[in-house]
C-alpha positions, 0 to 999 in steps of 0.5 A: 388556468390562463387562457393563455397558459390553456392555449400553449397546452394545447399546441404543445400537447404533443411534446409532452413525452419530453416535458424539458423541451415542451416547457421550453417551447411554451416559455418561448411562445409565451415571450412571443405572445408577451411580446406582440402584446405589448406592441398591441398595447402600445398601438391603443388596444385594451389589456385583454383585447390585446392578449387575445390578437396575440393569441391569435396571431400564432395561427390554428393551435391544431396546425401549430402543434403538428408543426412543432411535433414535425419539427422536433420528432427527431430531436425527442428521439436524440433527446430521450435516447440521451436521457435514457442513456444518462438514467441507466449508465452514468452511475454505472460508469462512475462506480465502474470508473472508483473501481477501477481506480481503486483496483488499479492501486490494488495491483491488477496484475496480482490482487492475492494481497499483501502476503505470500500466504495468501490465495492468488490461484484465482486471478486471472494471470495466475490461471494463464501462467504454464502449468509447471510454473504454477506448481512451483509458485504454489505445490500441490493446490490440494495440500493443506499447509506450507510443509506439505506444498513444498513436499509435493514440489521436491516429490514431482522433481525429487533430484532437485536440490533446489526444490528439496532444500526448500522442503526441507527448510520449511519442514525444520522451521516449521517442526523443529521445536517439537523434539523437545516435547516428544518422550524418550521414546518417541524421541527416537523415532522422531529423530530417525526420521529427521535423520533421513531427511538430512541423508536424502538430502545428501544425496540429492545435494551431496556437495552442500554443508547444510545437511550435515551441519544440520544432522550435527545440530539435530545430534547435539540436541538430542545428545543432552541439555546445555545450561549456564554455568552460575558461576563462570560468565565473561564481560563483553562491551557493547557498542554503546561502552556498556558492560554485559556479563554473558554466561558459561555454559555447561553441557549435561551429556547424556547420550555421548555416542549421539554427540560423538557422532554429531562432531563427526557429521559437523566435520564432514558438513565443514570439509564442504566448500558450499553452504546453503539451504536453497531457500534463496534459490527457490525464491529467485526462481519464483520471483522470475515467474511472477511478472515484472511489478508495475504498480506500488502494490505489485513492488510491496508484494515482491518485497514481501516475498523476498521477506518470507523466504525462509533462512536455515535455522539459525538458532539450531547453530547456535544451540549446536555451538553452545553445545561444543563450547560447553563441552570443550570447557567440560574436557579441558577441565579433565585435561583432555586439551586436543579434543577441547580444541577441537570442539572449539576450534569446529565452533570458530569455524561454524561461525566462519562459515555462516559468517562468510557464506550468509546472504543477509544480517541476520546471518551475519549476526549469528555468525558473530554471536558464535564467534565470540561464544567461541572465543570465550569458551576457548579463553576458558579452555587455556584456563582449564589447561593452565595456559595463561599465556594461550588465554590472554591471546584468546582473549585479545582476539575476542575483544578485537572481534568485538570491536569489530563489531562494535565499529560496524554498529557505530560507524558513521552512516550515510542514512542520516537525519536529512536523508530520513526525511527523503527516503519515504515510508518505505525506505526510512523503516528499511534502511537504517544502516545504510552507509552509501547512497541511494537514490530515493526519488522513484520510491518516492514519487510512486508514495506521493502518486498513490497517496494522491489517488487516495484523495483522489478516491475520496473525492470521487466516493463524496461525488459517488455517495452525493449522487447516488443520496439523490437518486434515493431521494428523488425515488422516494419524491417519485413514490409520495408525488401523488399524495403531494400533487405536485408534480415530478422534477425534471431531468435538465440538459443545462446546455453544452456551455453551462457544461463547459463552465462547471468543468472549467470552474469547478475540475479545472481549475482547482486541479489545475491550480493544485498542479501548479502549486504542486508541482511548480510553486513547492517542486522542490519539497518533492525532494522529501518522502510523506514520512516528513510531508505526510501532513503538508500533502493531506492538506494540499490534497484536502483543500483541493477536494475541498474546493472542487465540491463546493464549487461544483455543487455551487456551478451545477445549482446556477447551472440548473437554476439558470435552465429552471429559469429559461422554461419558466420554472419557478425558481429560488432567488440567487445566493449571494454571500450576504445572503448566507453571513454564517455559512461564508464565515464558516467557510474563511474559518474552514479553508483559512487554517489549511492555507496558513498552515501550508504557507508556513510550512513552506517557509519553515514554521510548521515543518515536523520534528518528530520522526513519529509519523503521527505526529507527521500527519496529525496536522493534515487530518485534523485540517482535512476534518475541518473541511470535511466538517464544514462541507457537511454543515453546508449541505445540511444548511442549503437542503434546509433552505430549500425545503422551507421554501414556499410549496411552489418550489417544491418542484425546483427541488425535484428538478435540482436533485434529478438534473445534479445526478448526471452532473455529479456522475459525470465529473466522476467520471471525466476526474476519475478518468483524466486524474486516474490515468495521470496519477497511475502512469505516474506511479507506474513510471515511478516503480519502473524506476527502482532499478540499481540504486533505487532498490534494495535487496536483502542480498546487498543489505549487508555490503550497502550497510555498514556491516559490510567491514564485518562481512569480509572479516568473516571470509578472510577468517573462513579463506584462512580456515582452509590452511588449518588441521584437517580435523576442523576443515 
């Protein structure tokens, strides 16, 4: 060793706890003994006589080095408490920081998932709720399925007519087929059972149609089998002109008293003004315990929600209807007109009803499906009674309740092409026949802002992985050193104002560049949804994330190698681009696609044509791969390099994994904190946005669509039905 080299040891002995700033001490008593050398050197003195008198010059290296122990003690102490603290908590922090990210787009409010079956009772906003609200959201935690929980909720409230349609809903839809598997004989107490279900629920609810009209269906299904008739059918025109042949239908009767007394209940059920199954009720009700949506997972699952509530059983109408037209023809045939009639004229009106009283489309569509099977069978009816004239009125009016139907399908929407491009995911796969506006601009923001937390996810997860290899790889250095002998790397502070440039090269101003491009170059192709921009945006956001790790990998290497440099550790040449030809042509080769690709969507060249949203976001991933790809290759290219480096090296290599760690945690966390809380208050500020008509609501779906028309057709049809014979009132 270097006389010199042994009498800086010596006099920085004591600060070998912190072997950063003994280093750099040493290096900087080393630059004055170069020094004074050299001006030794300069006054005629030898080589080594001259090293020795600077040597010297220094004073006691005993007394130097309590010296330079006195004055650094407190710096050590801030130092190792600093370093200590960078060891145990910056990876921590940033994986706490991805987390709460990635919560954050979860829904922190509610974190049961995106489907009202699944457990939320353990969240943490659920336990706070009063115990009354909770039963209502979820019944009786120790029931074991759906019917059950709504059982326990009408039974602890049984003179609920809400909480007791909704049980009765969920037990119909639930085990309705199973009638038409049970004997004869189990038939009949199945039916029983059922039958007193509807009469508790009359009693509980003794103004609302529903039970009776469901008592009736229950009756005409047990009463005998209806089947097409193979030689009678009518024609109905679609709306595309096309010409369909729908069946007549027969009515096997079996049991008439269950039939006669399902005509009767029908009659009652008709005679009632309200009709509802509560099952909407009962969701309104739940949905104004749940606490206001604040972010886009929040919104989904109230929407999701609002789809599951149960509609009564349209297709048990149906088959009742099917039932009384079949059985109208039956007796029309023996000449019994009043009561053919009648039968027919209890199906118009059932439609009538549904029609009129309905809360969606779907009601709606079965409300017309009756009508016409009505109208059809009733055509039949005046040709059994040998009343042509009656069948062609009968006729007429069922080709103008068609039209009108065929009008609402074909009617001209607002929701055209332009307005599929900026409605969002969301909006474009909900709103087909919407036919007045909607503002789409709140649904369509929280899409892009949770969008953008994704690539924001994906950065931080690359950052998170990068740091936490290098802790991995420098454990396992830890544990071969001795075998090696080469000694540990170190944990460098590069210094407060290397820190400030990586921020500022490498997170500012690429994030900063993205937002001006963003959200001032391109602003106005914010007025699309992703369902058109999908690709354009993973390429935006792809580039961004592209251009933050290699120049945060590149600013944290000059950086450190900048620092290595400053205490005299060895340290490789600096790169240059020529240095590395075919990582930089690579790289033109990476980065180029993605940036033609964006100017020439902004000018026009690569906007979509397909509505298939593939086919939208194809161009983007691919481009984000090629990124993914290169950035991949690089890092394989550089570790490379360094490893073959000569051994003396092999120790900046410690240093440079060791000294990246805290780098790479802190961008993590200074990104995920600064961009997170941007982006979740934008989406947040989005989703309190959907109010009015940035909403929708299976309610309105029927007036904002262009099945309104259709809707008050059926209530002109269902006030006109007041002024008929008792008998179908």
């Amino acid at each position: 060793m270097d006389p010199c080299d042994k009498l800086l040891n010596r006099i920085t002995a004591k600060l070998e706890v912190d072997r950063e700033l003994q280093m750099e001490v040493a290096s900087e008593l080393r630059c004055h003994i170069a020094d004074k050398a050299s001006e030794l050197r300069a006054s005629g003195l030898g080589e080594v006589e001259a090293l020795d008198q600077a040597c010297n010059a220094l004073g006691e290296p005993d007394d130097l080095a309590e010296q330079l122990w006195q004055a650094n003690r407190i710096r050590i102490g801030i130092r190792g408490t600093l370093r200590w603290a960078a060891r145990v908590a910056l990876i921590p922090a940033a994986i706490v920081v991805v987390f709460a990210i990635a919560s954050g787009m979860a829904g922190e409010n509610w974190t049961y998932g995106l489907f009202p079956t699944s457990d939320f009772t353990g969240t943490s906003t659920f336990k706070l709720l009063p115990e009354e609200q909770r039963y209502i959201l979820v019944g009786d935690p120790g029931a074991t399925d759906d019917v059950a929980k709504a059982k326990s909720i009408s039974d602890r409230w049984p003179d609920d007519p809400v909480y007791y349609g909704h049980y009765a809903t969920w037990k119909a839809n639930s085990q309705w087929n199973s009638l038409r598997r049970l004997s004869p004989q189990s038939e009949e107490a199945e039916m029983k059972s059922w039958l007193d279900l509807y009469e508790r629920g009359r009693q509980v609810d003794p103004e609302n149609a529903f039970y009776d009209i469901a008592t009736a269906a229950l009756l005409a299904q047990c009463a005998g089998k209806v089947s097409e008739d193979q030689e009678r059918a009518y024609v109905q025109v679609d709306s595309q002109g096309r010409e369909k042949s729908k069946p007549i239908y027969r009515f096997n009767l079996a049991r008439p008293e269950r039939f006669e007394l399902a005509v009767e209940s029908l009659r009652e059920g008709l005679a009632k003004e309200e009709f509802s199954c509560r099952s909407a009720e009962m969701l309104d009700l739940r949905l104004s315990i749940l606490p206001e949506a604040e972010r886009f997972s929040d919104f989904l699952r109230r929407l999701q929600w609002r789809w599951s509530f149960l509609l009564p059983g349209l297709n048990q109408y149906r088959n009742l209807a099917k039932a009384l037209c079949a059985r109208s023809v039956a007796l029309a045939e023996r000449g019994e007109q009043d009561e053919a009639l009648m039968l027919v004229d209890q199906a118009k009106s059932l439609a009538s009803k549904i029609g009129a009283r309905g809360s969606t489309l779907i009601e709606l569509l079965v409300a017309q499906a009756i009508q016409t099977l009505a109208l059809a069978h009733e055509r039949h009816v005046w040709v059994e009674l040998g009343m042509p004239e009656q069948a062609e009125g009968a006729l007429r009016e069922f080709d103008r309740q068609n039209e009108a139907f065929n009008n609402a399908r074909n009617a001209p929407r607002w929701f055209d092409q332009e307005q599929q491009r900026q409605a969002g995911l969301l909006w474009a796969n909900l709103l087909p026949h919407f036919s007045e506006p909607m503002d789409f601009e709140p649904m369509r923001s929280a899409e892009k802002a949770l969008f953008q937390q994704l690539g924001l996810l994906v950065l931080l997860g690359f950052l998170v992985a990068a740091a936490l290899l290098n802790v991995a790889v420098v454990g396992y250095d830890l544990i071969r050193r001795d075998r090696r002998r080469v000694g540990a790397g170190l944990l460098l502070f590069v210094g407060w104002r290397r820190i400030g440039m990586i921020c500022l090269f490498a997170i500012v101003l690429p994030l900063a560049a993205y937002v001006v491009y963003s959200y001032g170059l391109t602003r106005s192709d914010h007025q699309y949804g992703l369902n058109y921009t999908a690709g354009k945006v993973l390429s935006e956001v792809g580039l961004t994330v592209a251009a933050v790790l290699v120049l945060l990998r590149a600013t944290g290497y000059a950086a450190v190698r900048a620092r290595a440099a400053e205490i005299s550790l060895a340290v490789p040449a600096p790169i240059r681009l020529r240095n590395r030809p075919f990582i930089a042509v690579l790289g033109v080769l990476s980065f180029a696609p993605s940036i033609v690709y964006l100017i020439g969507w902004r000018i026009g060249y690569f906007r979509p044509t397909a509505r298939n949203f593939a086919d939208v976001v194809l161009p983007g991933l691919a481009l984000s791969g090629a990124l993914l790809a290169f950035l991949l290759i690089w890092r394989v290219r550089e570790a490379n390099a360094l490893r073959d480096a000569c051994n003396e090296l092999i120790r900046f290599r410690r240093t440079l994994r060791r000294s990246m760690v805290p780098i790479l945690a802190a961008a993590v966390i200074l990104v995920g904190a600064v961009c997170g809380w941007s982006l979740a208050n934008m989406e947040k500020s989005a989703i309190s946005r959907v109010r009015g008509q940035a909403a929708w609501d299976w309610r309105d779906e029927m007036e904002r669509s262009t099945f309104g028309p259709l809707k008050e057709r059926f209530v002109r049809m269902e006030q006109a039905r007041k002024t008929l014979p008792s008998h179908v009132q």
